[in-house]
N, C-alpha and C positions, 0 to 999 in steps of 0.2 A: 200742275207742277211746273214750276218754270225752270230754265233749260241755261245750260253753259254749252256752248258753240266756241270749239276749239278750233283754233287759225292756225295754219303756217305761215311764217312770216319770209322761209325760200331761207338762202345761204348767206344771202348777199345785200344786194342793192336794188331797188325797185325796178330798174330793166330786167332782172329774171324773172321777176313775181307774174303767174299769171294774173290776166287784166280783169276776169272776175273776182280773182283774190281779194285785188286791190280796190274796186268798186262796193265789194261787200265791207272792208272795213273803212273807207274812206264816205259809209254813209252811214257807219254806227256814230251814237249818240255818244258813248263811251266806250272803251279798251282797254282789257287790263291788259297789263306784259309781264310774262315773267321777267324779262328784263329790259330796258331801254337802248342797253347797250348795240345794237342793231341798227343800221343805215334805215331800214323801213319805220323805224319808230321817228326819226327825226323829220321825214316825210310826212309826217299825218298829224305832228305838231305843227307843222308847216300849214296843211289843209286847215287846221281849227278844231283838229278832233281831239277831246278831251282823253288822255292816257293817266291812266293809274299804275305803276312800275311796282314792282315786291323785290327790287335789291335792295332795299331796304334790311328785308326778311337775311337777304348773305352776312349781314354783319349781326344780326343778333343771335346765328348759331353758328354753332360748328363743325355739323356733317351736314351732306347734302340730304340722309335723310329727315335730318329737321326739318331743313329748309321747306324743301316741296313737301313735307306734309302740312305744314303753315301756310304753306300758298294755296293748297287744296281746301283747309279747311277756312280761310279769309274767302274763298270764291264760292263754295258751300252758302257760307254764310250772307253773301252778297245776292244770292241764288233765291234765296226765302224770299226776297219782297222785288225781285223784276229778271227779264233773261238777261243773262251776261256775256259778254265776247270777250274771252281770252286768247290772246294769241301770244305764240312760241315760236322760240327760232327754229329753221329747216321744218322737217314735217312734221306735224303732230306725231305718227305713228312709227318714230324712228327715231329710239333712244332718247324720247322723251317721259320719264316718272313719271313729271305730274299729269300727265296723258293716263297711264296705267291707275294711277289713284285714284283718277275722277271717274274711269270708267266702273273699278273696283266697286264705286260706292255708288253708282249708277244699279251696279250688282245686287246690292245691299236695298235699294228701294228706297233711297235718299234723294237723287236728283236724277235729271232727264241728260244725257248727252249726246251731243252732236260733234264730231270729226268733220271739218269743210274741207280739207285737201291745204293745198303747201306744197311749194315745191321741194324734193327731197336731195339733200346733199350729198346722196350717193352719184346723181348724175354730174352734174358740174366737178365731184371730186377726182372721180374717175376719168374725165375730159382734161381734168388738169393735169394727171400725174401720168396717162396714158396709159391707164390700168388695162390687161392684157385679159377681159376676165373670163376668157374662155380659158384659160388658164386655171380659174379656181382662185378663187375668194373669197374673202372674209369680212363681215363689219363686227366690231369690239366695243365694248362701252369701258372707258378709261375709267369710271367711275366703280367698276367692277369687276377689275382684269382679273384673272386666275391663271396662273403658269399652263393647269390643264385645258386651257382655250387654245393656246398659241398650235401653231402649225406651221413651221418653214415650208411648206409644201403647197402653201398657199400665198397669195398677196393680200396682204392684212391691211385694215382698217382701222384705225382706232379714235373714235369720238369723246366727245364730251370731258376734251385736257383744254382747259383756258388758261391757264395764266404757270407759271412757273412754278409753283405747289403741287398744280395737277399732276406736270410732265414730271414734276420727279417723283411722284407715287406713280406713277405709269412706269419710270423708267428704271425703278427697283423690283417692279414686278417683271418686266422685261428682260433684266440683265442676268435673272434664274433662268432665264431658255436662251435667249440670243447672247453671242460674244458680244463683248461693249465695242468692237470696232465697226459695228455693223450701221453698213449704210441707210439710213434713213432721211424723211422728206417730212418735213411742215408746209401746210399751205394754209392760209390765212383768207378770208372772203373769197372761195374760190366760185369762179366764174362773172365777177362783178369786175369795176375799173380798178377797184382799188386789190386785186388780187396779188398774192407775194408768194412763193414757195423759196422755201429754206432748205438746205441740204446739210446734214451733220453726220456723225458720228453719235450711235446711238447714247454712247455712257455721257453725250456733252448738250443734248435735247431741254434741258434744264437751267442751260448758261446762254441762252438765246437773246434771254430776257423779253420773253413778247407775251402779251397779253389781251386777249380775244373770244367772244362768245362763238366766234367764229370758224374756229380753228376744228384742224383735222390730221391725224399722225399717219402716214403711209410707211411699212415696210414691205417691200417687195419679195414675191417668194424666192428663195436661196437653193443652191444646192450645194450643202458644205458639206462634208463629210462628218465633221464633229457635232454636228445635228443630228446625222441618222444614227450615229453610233448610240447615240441616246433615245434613239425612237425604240418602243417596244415593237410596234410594225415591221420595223425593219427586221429586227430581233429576231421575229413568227419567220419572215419571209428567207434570212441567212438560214436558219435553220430548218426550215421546210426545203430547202434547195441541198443542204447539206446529205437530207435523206431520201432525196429524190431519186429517181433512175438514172440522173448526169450526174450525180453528186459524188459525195465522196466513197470511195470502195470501202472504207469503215465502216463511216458512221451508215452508211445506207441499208448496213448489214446486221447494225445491233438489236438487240429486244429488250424490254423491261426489264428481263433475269440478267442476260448478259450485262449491262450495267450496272447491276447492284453491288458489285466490289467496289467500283468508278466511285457509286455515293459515300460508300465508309470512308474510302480513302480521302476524298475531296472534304470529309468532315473533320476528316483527323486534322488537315495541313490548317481549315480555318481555326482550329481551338490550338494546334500549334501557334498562331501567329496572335492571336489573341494572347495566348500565355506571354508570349515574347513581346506584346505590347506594340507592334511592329503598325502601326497604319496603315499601309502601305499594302503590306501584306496581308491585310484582314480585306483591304480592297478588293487585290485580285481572285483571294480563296472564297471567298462571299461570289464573285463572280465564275467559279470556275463550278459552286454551288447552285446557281442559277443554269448556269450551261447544262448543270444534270436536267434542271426543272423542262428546259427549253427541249432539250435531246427527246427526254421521255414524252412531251407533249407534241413535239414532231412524228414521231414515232405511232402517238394515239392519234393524230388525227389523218396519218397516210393509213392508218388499217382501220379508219371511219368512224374510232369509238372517241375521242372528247379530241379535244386543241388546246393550246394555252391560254385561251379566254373562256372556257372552261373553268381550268384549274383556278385563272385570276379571279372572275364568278365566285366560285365554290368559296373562297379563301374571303372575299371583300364581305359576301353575305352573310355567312358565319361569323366572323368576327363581330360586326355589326349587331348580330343578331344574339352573341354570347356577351354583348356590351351595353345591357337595355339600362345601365346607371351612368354610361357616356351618353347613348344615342339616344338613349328612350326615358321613361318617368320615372326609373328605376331608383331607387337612394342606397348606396354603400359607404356606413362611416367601420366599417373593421373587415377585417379578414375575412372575420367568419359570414358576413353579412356579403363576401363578394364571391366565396365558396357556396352557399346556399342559391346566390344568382346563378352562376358558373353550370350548376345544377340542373335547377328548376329551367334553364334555357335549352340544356341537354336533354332533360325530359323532353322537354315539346318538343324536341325534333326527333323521339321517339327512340332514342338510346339508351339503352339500359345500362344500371352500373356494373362494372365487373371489376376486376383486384387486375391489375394492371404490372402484372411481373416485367412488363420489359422497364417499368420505370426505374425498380431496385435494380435490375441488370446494369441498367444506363450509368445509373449512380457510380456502380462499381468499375463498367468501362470506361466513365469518364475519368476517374479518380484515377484506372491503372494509364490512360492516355497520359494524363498531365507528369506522372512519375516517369513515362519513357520521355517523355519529353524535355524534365527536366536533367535526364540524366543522360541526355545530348544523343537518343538513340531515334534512326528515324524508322518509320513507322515499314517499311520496309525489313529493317532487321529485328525487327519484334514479331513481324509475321514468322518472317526464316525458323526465327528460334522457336517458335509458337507456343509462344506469349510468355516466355517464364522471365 
């Protein structure tokens, strides 16, 4: 079986490249690249050595999963009749796909591979930007960003944004967690001659105009306040302090039972503001709804029995697990077809059915809420009266 031997090709310029690197490709017969665009590929035109480039493959599709699966399967196929050397910018093994493909089908009993090393552009980027990373750190693939990756609390990395397209699908995924004021760094062939760092404002990363296989996004960890307010960590840890033995003389004092007026109450004011249309108001009463969630889960994990990651647990899994026509094989075209899942998902978890009187109650207590409601009485003087 013959064998594709994957190169790094380092960040930069041939002064980084180690000097085996460079001896191992500058005595290949041939080299494919994923792309040319690279100070080390113009070098080894230089030597005589013949390169095969696949930017080609960037203009005939339009996500990157096209792309690299075409490059994988052009080097597959190149693979059947002699060994091949491919090499890629920075390390093979660092946020390179078509790395992961080839090994996949390595998996699969297709071909033979080999990983040579490469220098990796975490060191020279980190040298450039003077990354602190005992501090805590992070590397990113722009190609992949998810809001639930992000961490202010960390000094972020963000790879594989080349040209201006990139960074502004990076920097829409970004401006759902960071404010658009936030300080940010580009640096371009970093640790070579030809290195640049750029400094912007996050929301303007895509009006730079630069364009590079080279490139790397630096945001430095923060400590803003309107970050943690949004953290659910922080969240556990306000409220774990709330019911501590320095906490509040309150709340440090309630139980499960003692708050269960708090929840009626906190329900009534959300369906009040709902009726009233009020956004605003649905905000805070949704969050004062949460506060119960948060209280009662501080409360169970200082007497040892669950936490809020628990209750989130309990809540993500089920859901998931009562959704097998979102999440799973399942197929729902009616009602009745999502009542019968709704079911059969309840069974397996070993729930029997039973007649459900708080639901008609509900009905009725909702129906008598939205009348006091609408007849400008608050939820207070309906107790007083009790309830007439």
């Amino acid at each position: 079986m013959n064998k594709i031997e994957i190169i790094g090709l380092g960040t930069s310029d041939l002064d980084q490249m180690p000097l085996g690197v460079w001896k191992r490709l500058r005595s290949a017969d041939k080299v494919h690249l994923r792309t040319d665009d690279h100070p080390v590929a113009r070098e080894l035109a230089s030597e005589g050595v013949e390169t095969v480039s696949f930017d080609y493959l960037y203009e005939m599709h339009d996500t990157f999963e096209e792309i690299y699966t075409a490059i994988v399967a052009a080097l597959v196929a190149a693979a059947r009749d002699r060994d091949v050397i491919y090499a890629v910018p920075g390390h093979p093994m660092f946020y390179e796909t078509t790395t992961e493909l080839l090994l996949a089908r390595q998996e699969a009993g297709e071909i033979h591979v080999e990983v040579s090393g490469g220098q990796s552009f975490i060191d020279v980027v980190i040298s450039a930007f003077k990354v602190p990373v005992n501090e805590g750190f992070q590397v990113l693939d722009g190609t992949a960003l998810a809001v639930g990756d992000l961490d202010f609390n960390k000094h972020t990395l963000i790879t594989q944004v080349y040209d201006t397209l990139s960074l502004n699908e990076a920097k829409l995924t970004l401006l759902e967690y960071y404010p658009p004021e936030t300080k940010v760094q580009l640096v371009d062939a970093a640790g070579g001659q030809d290195e640049r760092i750029y400094g912007t404002g996050l929301h303007e990363i895509d009006r730079l105009d630069i364009s590079s296989n080279l490139l790397c996004l630096y945001i430095p960890k923060m400590e803003d306040v309107r970050l943690a307010e949004r953290d659910i960590h922080y969240m556990t840890d306000v409220f774990d302090t709330l019911v501590g033995e320095d906490g509040c003389p309150w709340d440090k004092v309630q139980t499960h039972e003692s708050l269960e007026k708090h929840l009626i109450e906190e329900t009534f004011e959300v369906i009040e503001a709902i009726e009233q249309q009020d956004d605003d108001a649905i905000v805070e009463e949704l969050g004062d709804i949460l506060l119960q969630v948060a209280l009662h889960s501080a409360i169970g994990k200082k007497e040892g029995y669950f936490d809020f990651f628990d209750v989130l647990g309990s809540l993500n899994a089920k859901i998931v697990r009562r959704h097998p026509h979102v999440f799973g094989d399942e197929s729902a075209e009616s009602v009745d077809d999502l009542k019968r899942i709704w079911s059969n998902a309840k069974k397996k978890e070993g729930k029997k059915e039973k007649i459900k009187y708080e639901k008609e109650y509900g009905e009725k207590v909702l129906g008598w809420m939205k009348e006091t409601i609408h007849e400008g009485r608050t939820l207070e003087e309906v107790l007083r009266s009790g309830g007439e």
